[in-house]
ROZA-619032 format. One record per residue: x, y, z of N, C-alpha, C in turn. Coordinates in pm, whole numbers, plus 50000, padded with zeros to 5 digits. Layout:
N
XYZXYZXYZ ...
END
This chain:
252
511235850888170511245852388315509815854388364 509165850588463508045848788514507735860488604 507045870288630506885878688697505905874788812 506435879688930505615873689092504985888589082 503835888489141503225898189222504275902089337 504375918489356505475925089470504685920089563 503845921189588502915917889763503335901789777 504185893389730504735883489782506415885289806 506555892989808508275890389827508535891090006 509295889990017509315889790143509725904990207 509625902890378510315915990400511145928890357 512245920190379513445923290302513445931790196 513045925890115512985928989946511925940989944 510835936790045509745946090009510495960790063 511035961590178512015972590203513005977890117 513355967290081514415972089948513845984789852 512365973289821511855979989709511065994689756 510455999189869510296009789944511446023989937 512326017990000513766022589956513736029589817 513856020989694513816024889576512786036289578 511756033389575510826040989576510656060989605 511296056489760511766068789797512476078589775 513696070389751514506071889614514646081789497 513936071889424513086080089333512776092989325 511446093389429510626105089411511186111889478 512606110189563513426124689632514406128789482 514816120389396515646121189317514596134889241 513376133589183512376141489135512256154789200 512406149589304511696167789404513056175389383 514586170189378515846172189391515716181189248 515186176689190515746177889015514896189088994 513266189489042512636198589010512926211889100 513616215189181513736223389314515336229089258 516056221889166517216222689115517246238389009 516106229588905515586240588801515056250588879 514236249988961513856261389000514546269689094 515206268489111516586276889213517196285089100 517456279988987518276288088898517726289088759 516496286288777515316293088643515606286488554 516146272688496516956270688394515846253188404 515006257188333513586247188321514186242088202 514896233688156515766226588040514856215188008 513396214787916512606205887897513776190987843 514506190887724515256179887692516136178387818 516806181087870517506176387969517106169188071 515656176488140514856168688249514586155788201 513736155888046512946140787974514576134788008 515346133987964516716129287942516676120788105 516586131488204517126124788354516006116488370 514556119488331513606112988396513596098788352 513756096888238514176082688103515066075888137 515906083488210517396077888251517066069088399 516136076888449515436071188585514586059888548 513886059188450512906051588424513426032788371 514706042988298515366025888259516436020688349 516626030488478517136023388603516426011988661 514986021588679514216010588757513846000988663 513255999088530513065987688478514355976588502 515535983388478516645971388546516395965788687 516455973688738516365970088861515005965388926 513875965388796512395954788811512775942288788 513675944088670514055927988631514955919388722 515675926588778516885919888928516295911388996 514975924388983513925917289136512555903989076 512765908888961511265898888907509885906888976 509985921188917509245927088973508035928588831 506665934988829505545933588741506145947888658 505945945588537505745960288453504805973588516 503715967788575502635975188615503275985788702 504415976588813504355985888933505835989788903 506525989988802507715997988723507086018688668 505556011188578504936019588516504156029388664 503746023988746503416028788865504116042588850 505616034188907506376042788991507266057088859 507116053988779507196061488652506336074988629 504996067888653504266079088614504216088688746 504606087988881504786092488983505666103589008 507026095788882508066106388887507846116188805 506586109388663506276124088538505476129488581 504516133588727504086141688786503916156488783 505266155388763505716168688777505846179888596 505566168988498505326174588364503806180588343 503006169188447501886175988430501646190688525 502246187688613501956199488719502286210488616 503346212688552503946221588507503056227288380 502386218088278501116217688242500236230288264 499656222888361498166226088466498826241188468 500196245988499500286259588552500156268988455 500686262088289500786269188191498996272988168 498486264988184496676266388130495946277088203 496996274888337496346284288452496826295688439 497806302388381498606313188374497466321588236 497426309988132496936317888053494786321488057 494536313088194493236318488230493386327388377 493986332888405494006338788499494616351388460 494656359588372494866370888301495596382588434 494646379388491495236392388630494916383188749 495996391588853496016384388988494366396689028 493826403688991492846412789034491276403689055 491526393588949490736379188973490286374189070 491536376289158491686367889302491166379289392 490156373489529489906379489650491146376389744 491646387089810492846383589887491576393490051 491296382890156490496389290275490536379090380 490216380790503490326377790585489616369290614 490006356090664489426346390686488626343090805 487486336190786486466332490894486306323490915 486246321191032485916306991113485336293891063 484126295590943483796288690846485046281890777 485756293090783487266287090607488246274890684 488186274990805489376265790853489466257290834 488146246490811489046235290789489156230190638 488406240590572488806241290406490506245490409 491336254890463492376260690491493286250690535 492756241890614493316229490693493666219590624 493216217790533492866208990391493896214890331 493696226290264494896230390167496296230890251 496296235090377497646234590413498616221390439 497706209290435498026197590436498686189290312 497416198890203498096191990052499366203490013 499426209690076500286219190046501776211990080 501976208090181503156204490241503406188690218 502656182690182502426169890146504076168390007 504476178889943505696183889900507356181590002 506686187590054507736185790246507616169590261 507056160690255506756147790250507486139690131 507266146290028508506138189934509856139989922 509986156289971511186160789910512326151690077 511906156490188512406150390303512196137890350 510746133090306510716118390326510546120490538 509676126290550509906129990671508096135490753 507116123490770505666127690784505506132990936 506406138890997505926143691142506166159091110 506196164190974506256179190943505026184291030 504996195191121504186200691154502926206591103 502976212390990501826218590898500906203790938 501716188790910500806182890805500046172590912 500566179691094500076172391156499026184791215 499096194491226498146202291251496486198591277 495956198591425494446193691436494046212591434 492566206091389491736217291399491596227791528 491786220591631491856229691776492776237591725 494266233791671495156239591684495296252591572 494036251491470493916261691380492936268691435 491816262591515491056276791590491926283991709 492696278791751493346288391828494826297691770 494766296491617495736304091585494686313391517 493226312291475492536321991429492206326491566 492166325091643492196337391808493076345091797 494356339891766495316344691805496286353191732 496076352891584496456356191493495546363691373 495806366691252495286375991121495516361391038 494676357590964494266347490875494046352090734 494326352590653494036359590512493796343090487 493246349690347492546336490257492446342390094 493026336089987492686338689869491786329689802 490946335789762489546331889681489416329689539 489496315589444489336322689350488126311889296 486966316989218485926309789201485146299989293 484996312689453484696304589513485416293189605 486506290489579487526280889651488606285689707 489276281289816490816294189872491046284889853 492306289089801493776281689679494876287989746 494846296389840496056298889967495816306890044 496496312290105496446320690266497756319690400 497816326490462499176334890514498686334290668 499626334590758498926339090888500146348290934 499536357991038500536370091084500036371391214 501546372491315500946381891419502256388891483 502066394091614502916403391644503836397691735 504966402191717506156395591810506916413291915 506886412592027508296425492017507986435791931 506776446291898506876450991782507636447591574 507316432591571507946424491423507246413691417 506236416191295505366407791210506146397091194 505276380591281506136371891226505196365591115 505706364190979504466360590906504746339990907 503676337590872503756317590886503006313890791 503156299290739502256292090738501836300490572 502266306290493502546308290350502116297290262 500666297590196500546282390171499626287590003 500306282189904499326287889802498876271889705 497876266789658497656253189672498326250689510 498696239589519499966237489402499436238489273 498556239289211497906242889061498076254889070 497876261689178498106277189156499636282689189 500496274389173501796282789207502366289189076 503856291789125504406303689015503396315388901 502636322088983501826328088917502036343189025 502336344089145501976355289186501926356489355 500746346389319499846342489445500536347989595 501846341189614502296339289724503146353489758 503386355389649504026374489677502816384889704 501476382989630500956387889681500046385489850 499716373089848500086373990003500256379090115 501856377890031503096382690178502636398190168 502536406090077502036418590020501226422490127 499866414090143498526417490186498956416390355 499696405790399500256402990543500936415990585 501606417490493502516431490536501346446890547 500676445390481499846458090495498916456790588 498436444690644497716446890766498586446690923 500216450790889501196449491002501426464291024 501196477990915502276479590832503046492790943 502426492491063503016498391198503866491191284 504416479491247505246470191321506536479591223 508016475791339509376476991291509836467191212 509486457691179510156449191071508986433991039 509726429490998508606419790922509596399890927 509416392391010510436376990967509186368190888 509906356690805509636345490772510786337090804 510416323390808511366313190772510776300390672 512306295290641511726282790590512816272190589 512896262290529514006252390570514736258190425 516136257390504517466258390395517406255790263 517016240890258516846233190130515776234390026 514566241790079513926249389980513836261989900 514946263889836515566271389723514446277889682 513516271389658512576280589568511956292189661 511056288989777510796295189886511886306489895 513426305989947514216312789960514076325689830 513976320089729514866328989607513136341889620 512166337189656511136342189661510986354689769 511526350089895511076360189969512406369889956 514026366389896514796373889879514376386389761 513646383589661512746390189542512096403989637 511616400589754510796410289777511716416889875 512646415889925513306421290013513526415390137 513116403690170514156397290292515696392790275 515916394390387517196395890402518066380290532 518136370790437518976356390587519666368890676 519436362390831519786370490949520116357291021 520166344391010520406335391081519696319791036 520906312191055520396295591044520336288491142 519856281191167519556271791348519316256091261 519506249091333519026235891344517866230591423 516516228391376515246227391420514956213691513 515046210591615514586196391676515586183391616 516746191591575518296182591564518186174491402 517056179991340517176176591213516566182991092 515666196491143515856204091047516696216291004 517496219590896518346230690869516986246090822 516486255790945515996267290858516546277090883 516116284290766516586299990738516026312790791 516206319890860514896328890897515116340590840 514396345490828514496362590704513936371890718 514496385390747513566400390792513806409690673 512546416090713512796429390623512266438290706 512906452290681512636462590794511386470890690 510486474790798509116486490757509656495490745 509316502590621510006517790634508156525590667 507926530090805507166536890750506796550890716 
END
């Protein structure tokens, strides 16, 4: 069988194959967001689904008379996530203590380094929903100098680079904290509990404390329930997002 270059197929097909695509890498974010909801990181089982994915699409390269190249493409896109997982183990075992990290208040200088990370941050929100008008990831710079007016900016530091940061301000006497962003080499390590930690102690005279996040991010959820929030209500966001919003009361 003769293989065409994809950049000739027509419309159609090229949608088709888009489709697939998307597919895919929601099938990935699904699977990895799966394990991590219920801690149960099953290395043979994942290789198993991902292989199982991999010799879908080679069928379905051959249907199309599609190139090996852009089979292997879309492959290594979905094993992404072996390396991420990787990178965290290397990072866990050089990062000995979270005491490493500067957790301080951010300056006017950091924003659009901050702007940057909060973009690749959510760029996640982009695969898992398939959905690029997420707010974080449209965010202009005006709109981050006027939340450093308006708001407490933390920033974590480590070698020189912020790898995440939190924003807080006051509602009604109740810290609403936002915008929870720790940059993805550095996750499951700490980072983001401590954080919320550092947000809460520069509140720590407010009556209670909210976050939210969308329903479907399990991991987020199981995180801020760890520290003591508590779901108080679900809404439907602009008729198509499902979030969760979550308080915890100050004892002080």
């Amino acid at each position: 069988m003769t293989s065409k270059n994809i950049y000739n197929k027509n419309d159609e097909e090229m949608y088709e194959i888009d489709k697939k695509i998307i597919s895919l890498i929601k099938k990935r974010m699904d699977i990895v967001n799966s394990f991590q909801q219920f801690h149960l990181i099953d290395e043979p089982y994942l290789d198993a689904v991902l292989n199982k994915n991999l010799e879908k699409l080679k069928l379905y390269s051959y249907e199309k008379d599609l190139t090996m190249m852009f089979v292997e493409d879309v492959f290594r896109k979905i094993n992404e996530y072996q390396w991420e997982k990787r990178k965290n183990i290397v990072l866990k075992k050089e990062i000995l203590s979270l005491s490493q990290l500067k957790i301080e208040h951010a300056l006017e200088s950091d924003l659009d380094e901050i702007l940057l990370l909060q973009k690749i941050c959510f760029e996640v929100d982009i695969s898992l929903f398939n959905d690029f008008t997420i707010e974080p990831v449209k965010s202009t710079k005006e709109e981050i100098i006027d939340e450093f007016k308006n708001k407490t900016i933390l920033k974590v530091v480590y070698k020189d680079k912020i790898i995440g940061s939190v924003r807080g301000h006051i509602e009604k006497n109740i810290c609403q904290i936002t915008k929870l962003i720790v940059h993805p080499d550095f996750e499951n390590i700490g980072i983001g509990k401590k954080l919320i930690e550092s947000i809460e102690n520069e509140f720590n005279k407010c009556e209670s404390y909210e976050m939210f996040t969308r329903k479907e991010s399990y991991k987020n959820v199981k995180i801020y329930k760890s520290i003591g929030y508590v779901p108080y209500k679900e809404e439907l966001f602009l008729e198509k997002y499902n979030m969760i919003y979550l308080r915890k009361s100050n004892i002080v």
